[in-house]
FIFIRO-535621 format. One record per atom (N, C-alpha, C, O): x, y, z; residue in one letter. Coordinates in steps of 0.02 Angstrom, whole numbers, padded with zeros to 5 digits. Example, Ala and Ser with C-alpha at 12.3 -4.5 7.8 and 13.67 -1.06 7.14 Angstrom:
% residues 2
((00660, -00284, 00390), "a") ((00615, -00225, 00390), "a") ((00660, -00165, 00390), "a") ((00712, -00166, 00423), "a") ((00642, -00112, 00354), "s") ((00684, -00053, 00357), "s") ((00645, 00002, 00394), "s") ((00670, 00057, 00402), "s") 
END
This chain:
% residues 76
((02140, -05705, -12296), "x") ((02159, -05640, -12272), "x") ((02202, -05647, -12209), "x") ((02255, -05615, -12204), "x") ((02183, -05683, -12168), "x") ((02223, -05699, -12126), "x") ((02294, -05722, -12122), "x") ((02331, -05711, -12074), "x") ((02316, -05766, -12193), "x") ((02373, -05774, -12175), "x") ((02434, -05747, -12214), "x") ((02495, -05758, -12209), "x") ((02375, -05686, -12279), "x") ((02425, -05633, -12300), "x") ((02423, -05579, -12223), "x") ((02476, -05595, -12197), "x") ((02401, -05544, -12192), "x") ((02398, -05520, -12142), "x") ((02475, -05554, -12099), "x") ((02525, -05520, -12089), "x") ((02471, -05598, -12088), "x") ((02540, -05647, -12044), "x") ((02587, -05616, -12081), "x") ((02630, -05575, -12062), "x") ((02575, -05643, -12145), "x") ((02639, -05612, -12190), "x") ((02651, -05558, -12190), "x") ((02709, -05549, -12209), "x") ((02626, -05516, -12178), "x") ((02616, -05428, -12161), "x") ((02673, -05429, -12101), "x") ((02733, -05415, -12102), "x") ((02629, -05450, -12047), "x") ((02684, -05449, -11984), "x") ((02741, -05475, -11972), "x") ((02775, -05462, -11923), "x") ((02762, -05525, -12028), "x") ((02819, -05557, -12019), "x") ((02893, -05530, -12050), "x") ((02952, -05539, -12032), "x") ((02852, -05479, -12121), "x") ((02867, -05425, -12144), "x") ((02891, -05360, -12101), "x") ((02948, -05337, -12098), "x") ((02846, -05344, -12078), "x") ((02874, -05304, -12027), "x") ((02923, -05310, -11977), "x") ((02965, -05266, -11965), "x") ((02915, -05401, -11928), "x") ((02969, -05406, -11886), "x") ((03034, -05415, -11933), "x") ((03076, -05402, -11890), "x") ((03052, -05421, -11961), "x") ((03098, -05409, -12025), "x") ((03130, -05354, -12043), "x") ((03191, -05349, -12051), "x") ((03075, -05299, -12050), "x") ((03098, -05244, -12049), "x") ((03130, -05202, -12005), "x") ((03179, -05167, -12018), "x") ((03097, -05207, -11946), "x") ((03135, -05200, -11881), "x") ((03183, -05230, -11860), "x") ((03224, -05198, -11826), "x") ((03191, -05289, -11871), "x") ((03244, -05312, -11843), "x") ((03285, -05357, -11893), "x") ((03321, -05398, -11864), "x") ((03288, -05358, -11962), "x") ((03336, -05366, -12010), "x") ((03320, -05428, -12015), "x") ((03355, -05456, -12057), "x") ((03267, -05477, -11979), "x") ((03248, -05547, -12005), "x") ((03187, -05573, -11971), "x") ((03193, -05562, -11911), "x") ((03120, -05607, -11987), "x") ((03088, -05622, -11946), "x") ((03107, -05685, -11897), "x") ((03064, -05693, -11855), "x") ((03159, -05729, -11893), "x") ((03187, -05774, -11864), "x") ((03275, -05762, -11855), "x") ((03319, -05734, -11888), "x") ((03270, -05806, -11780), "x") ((03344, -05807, -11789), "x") ((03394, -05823, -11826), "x") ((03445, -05792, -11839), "x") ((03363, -05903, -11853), "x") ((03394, -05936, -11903), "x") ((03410, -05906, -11964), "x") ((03457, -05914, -12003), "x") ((03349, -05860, -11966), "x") ((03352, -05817, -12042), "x") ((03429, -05768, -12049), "x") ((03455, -05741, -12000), "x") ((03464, -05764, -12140), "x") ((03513, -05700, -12144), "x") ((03455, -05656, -12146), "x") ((03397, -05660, -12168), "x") ((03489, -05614, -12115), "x") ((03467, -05523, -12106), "x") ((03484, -05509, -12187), "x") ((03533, -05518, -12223), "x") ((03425, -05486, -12193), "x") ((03388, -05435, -12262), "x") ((03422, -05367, -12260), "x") ((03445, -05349, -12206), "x") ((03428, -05331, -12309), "x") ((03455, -05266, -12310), "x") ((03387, -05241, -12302), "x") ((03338, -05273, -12322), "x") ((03381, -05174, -12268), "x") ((03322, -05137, -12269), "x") ((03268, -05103, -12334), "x") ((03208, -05090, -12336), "x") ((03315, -05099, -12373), "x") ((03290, -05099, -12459), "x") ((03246, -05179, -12458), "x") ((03185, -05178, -12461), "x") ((03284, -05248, -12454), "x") ((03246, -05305, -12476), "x") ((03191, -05327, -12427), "x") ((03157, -05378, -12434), "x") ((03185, -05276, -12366), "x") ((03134, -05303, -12330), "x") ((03078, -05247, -12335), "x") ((03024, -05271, -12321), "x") ((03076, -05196, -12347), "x") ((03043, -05137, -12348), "x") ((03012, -05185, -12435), "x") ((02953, -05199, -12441), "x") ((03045, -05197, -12472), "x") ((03009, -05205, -12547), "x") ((02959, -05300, -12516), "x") ((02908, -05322, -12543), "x") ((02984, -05321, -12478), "x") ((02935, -05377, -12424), "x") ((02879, -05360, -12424), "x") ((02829, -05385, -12451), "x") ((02886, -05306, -12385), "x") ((02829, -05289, -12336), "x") ((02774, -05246, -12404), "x") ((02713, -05246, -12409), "x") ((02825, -05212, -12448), "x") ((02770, -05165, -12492), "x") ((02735, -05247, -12526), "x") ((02675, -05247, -12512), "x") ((02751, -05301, -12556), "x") ((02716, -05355, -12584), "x") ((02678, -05387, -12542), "x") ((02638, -05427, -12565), "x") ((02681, -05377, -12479), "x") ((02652, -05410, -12438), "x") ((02575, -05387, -12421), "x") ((02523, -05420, -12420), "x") ((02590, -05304, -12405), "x") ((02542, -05263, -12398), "x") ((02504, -05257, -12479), "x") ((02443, -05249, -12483), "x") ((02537, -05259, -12523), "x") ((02490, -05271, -12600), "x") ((02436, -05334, -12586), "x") ((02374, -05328, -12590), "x") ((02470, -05393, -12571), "x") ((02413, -05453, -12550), "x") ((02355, -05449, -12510), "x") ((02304, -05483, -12519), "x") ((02366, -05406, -12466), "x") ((02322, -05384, -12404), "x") ((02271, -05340, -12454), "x") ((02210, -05351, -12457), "x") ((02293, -05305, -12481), "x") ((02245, -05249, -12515), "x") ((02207, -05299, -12573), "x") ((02146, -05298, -12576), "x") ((02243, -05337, -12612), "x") ((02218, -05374, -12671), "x") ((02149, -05415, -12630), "x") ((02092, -05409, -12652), "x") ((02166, -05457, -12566), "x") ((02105, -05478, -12540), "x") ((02056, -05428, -12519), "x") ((01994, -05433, -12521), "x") ((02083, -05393, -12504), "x") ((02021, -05339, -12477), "x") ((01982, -05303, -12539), "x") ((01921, -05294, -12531), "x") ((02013, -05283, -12600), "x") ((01985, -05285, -12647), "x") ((01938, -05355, -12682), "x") ((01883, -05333, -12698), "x") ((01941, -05390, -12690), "x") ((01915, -05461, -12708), "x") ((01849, -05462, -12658), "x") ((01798, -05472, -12690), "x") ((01838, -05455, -12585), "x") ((01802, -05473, -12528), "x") ((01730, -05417, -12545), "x") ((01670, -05427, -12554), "x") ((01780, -05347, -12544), "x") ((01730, -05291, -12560), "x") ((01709, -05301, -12633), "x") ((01661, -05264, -12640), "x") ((01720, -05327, -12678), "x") ((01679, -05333, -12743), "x") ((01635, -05388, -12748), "x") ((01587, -05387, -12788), "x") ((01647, -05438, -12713), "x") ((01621, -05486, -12692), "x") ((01552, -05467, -12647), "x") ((01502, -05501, -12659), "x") ((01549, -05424, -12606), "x") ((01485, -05406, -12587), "x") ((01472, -05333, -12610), "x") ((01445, -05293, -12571), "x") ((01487, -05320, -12656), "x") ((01463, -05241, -12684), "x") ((01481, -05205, -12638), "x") ((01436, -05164, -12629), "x") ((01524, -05197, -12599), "x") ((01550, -05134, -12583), "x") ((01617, -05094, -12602), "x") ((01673, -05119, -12602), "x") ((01602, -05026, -12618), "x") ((01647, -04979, -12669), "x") ((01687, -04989, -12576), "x") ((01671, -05008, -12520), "x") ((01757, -04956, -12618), "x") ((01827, -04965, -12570), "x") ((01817, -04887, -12537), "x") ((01850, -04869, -12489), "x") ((01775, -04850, -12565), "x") ((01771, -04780, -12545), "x") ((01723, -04766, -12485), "x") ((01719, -04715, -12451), "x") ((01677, -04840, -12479), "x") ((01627, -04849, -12437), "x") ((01675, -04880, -12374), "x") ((01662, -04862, -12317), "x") ((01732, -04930, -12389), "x") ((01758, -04958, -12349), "x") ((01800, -04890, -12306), "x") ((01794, -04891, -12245), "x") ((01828, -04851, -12327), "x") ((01870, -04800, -12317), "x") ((01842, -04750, -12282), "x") ((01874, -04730, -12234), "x") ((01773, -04716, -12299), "x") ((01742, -04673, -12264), "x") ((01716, -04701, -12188), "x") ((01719, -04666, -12137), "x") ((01689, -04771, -12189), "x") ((01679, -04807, -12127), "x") ((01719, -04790, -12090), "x") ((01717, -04742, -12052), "x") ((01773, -04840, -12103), "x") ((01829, -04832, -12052), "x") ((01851, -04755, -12032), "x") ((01873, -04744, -11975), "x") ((01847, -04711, -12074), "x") ((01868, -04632, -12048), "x") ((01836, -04623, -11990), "x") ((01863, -04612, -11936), "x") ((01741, -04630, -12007), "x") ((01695, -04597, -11961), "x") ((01713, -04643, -11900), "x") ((01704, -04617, -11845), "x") ((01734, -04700, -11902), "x") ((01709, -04738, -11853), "x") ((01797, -04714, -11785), "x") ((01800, -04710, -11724), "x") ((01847, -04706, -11838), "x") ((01905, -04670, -11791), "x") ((01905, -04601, -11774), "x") ((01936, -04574, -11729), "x") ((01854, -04566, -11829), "x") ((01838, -04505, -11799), "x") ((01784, -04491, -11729), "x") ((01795, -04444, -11690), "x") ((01744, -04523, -11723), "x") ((01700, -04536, -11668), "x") ((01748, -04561, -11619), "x") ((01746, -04523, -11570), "x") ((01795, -04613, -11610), "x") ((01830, -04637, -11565), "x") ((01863, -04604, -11524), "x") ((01871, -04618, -11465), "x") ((01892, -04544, -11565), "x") ((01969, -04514, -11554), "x") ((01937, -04441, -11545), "x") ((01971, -04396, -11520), "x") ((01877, -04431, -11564), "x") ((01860, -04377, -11561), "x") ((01833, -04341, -11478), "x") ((01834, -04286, -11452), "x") ((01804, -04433, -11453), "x") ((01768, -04382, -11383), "x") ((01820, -04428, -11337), "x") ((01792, -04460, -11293), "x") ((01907, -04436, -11343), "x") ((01953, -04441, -11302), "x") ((01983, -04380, -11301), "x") ((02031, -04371, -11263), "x") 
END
């Protein structure tokens, strides 16, 4: 998970700035945006795999995280 996650971010500095390295050619924003959507698929594919792996529904993963940003954001 961790090092689709990297790939996530490296995706992104890419996107922002047309390459994650200097050395790198600059990507058109179409070929880095379709990056980042495969990238972010990997991220989800593990997170799917992890949660079935210990029986938890993705709807359980999803409501967590709501309550837990709703509590956060709620008494700022």
């Amino acid at each position: 998970m961790a090092e689709e996650t990297g790939e996530v971010a490296r995706a992104i500095r890419s996107l922002e700035i047309g390459r994650d390295r200097p050395d790198e050619v600059i990507g058109s924003f179409e070929e880095n945006k379709q990056e980042l959507t495969e990238e972010l698929g990997d991220v989800l594919g593990n997170l799917i795999v992890i949660a079935n792996k210990y029986d938890i529904p993705l709807e359980e993963v999803f409501n967590a995280h709501k309550n837990k940003l709703s509590e956060r954001y709620h008494h700022a």
